[in-house]
C-alpha positions as a printed Julia matrix, in Angstrom:
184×3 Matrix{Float64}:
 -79.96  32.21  42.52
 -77.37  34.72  40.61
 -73.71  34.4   40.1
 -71.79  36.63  41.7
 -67.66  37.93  41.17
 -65.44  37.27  44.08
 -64.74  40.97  44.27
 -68.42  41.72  45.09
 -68.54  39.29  47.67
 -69.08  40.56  51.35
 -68.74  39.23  54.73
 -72.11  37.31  55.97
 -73.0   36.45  52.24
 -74.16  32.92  51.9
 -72.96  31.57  49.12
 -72.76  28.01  47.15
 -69.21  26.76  47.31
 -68.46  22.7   46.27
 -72.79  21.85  46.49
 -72.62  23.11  50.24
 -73.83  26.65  51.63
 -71.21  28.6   53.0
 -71.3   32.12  54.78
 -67.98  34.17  53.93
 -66.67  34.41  56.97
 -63.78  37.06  55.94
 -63.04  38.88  52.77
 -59.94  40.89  51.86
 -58.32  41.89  48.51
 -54.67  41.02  47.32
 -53.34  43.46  44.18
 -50.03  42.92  42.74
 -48.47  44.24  39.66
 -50.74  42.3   36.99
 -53.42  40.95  39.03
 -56.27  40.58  41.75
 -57.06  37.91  44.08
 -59.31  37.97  46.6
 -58.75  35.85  49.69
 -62.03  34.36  51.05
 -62.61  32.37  54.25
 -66.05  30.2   53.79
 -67.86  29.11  56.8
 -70.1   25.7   55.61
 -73.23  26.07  57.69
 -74.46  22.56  58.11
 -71.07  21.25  59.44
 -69.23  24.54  60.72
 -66.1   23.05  58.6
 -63.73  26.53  57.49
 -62.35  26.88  54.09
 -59.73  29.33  52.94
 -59.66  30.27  49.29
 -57.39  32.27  46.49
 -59.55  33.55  44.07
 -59.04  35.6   41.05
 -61.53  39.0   41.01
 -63.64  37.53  38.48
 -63.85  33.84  39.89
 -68.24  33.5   39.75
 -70.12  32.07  43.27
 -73.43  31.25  43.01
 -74.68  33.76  45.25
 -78.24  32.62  47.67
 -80.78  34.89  48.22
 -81.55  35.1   51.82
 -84.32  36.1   54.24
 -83.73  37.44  57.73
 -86.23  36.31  60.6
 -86.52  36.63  64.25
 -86.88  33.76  65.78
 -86.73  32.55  69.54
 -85.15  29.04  70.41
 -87.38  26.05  72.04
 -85.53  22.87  72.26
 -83.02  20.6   70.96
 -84.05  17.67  69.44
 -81.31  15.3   68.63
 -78.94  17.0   66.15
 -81.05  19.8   64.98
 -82.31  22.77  67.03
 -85.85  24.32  66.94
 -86.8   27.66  66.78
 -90.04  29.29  66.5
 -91.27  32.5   65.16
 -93.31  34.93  66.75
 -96.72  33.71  64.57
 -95.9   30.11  66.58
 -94.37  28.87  63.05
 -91.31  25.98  63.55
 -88.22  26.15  61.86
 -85.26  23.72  62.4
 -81.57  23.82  61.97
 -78.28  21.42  62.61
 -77.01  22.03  65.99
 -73.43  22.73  64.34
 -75.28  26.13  62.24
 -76.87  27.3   65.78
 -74.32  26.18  68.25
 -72.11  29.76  67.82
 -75.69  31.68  68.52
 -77.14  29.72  71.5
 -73.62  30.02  73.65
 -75.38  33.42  74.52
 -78.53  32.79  75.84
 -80.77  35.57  74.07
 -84.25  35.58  74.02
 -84.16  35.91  70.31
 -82.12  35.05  67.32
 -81.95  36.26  63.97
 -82.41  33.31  61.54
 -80.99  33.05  57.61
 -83.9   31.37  55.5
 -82.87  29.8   51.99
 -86.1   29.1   49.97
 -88.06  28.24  52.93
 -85.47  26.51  54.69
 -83.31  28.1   58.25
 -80.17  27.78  57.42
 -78.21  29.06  60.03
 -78.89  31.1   63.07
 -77.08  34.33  64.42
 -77.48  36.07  67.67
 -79.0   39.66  68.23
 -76.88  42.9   67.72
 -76.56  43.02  71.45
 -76.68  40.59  74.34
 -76.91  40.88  78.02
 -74.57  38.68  80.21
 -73.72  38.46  83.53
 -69.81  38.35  84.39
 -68.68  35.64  86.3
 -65.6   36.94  87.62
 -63.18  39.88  86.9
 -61.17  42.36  89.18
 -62.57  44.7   91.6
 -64.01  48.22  90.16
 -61.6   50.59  89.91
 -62.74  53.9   90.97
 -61.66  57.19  90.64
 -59.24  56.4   87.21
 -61.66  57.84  85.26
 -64.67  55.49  83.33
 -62.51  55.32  79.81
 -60.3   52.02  80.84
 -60.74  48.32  80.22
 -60.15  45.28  82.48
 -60.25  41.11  81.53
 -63.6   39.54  82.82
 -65.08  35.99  81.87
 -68.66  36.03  81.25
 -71.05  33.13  82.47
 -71.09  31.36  79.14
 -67.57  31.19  79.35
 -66.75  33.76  77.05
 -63.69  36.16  77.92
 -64.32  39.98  76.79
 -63.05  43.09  78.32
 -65.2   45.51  80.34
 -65.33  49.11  81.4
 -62.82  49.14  84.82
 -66.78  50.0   86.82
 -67.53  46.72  86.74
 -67.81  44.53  89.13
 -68.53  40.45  89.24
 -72.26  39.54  89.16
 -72.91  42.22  87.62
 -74.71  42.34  83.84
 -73.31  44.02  80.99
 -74.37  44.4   77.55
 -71.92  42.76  74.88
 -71.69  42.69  71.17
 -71.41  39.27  70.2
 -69.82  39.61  67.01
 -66.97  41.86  68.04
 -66.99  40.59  72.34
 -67.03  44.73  72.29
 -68.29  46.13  75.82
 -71.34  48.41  75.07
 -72.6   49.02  78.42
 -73.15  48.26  82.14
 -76.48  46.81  83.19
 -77.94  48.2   86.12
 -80.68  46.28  87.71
């Protein structure tokens, strides 16, 4: 593990914050006249709990090494989750680190691995969803425009005005951007 300067910090690091691994969950830099602060939002993995800090640019995080690993979810058991990798290997998490990744159903994951140990789980660059509800298509006003529609997990996004309800779409699950229409 090496220390690193809050300016150097980036969005999705994991970092050591207070004995408890944190992901920074947002990242932005403050100048004034004399100085430089860095505003950082920390994300503790194990419990979700969010922390806002003021830093100075030189304030040191111990900064984890991580590994990245696909991984497809099984079952949970109690309050951990378990995933397994595509060599049959099982890896388990809190439900609280995995909860924000399983709301979208994917048929695999992208886990965080800390000296042998998952972490936290995120979902894949790109999910498919079917939409529960949202206006009729509009056609004929051109492909470019957006409408509301609420996706079967529950999740609101908005969607290219073509779509129609019960139909899939492809969704970034990051952003909730609209990437594309499904067709089956």
């Amino acid at each position: 593990m090496s220390q690193i300067n809050a300016l150097d910090l980036r969005k999705g690091h994991l970092v050591m914050h207070q004995g408890r691994i944190c992901a920074v969950f947002d990242w932005s830099i403050m100048r004034n006249d004399r100085r430089q602060y860095v505003y950082v939002t920390l994300k503790d993995v194990m419990t979700g709990r969010v922390q806002e800090l003021k830093e100075h640019g030189d304030s040191k995080f111990e900064f984890l090494e991580n590994e990245k690993v696909e991984l497809s979810h099984s079952y949970s058991d109690g309050i951990e989750e378990v995933f397994y990798d595509k060599d049959g290997a099982e890896f388990r998490c809190t439900t609280e680190a995995a909860k924000d990744a399983l709301i979208w159903g994917a048929e695999s994951y992208i886990g965080f691995m800390v000296s042998g140990a998952l972490i936290s789980i995120s979902p894949p660059a790109s999910v498919v969803v079917k939409v529960k509800e949202t206006a009729p298509p509009i056609r004929g006003g051109g492909t470019t425009g957006l409408k509301d529609a609420m996706l079967e997990n529950g999740i609101k996004v908005r969607v290219a005005n073509l779509v129609a309800t019960g139909e899939k779409v492809r969704i970034d699950p990051i952003t909730l951007e609209f990437r594309e229409r499904i067709a089956d």
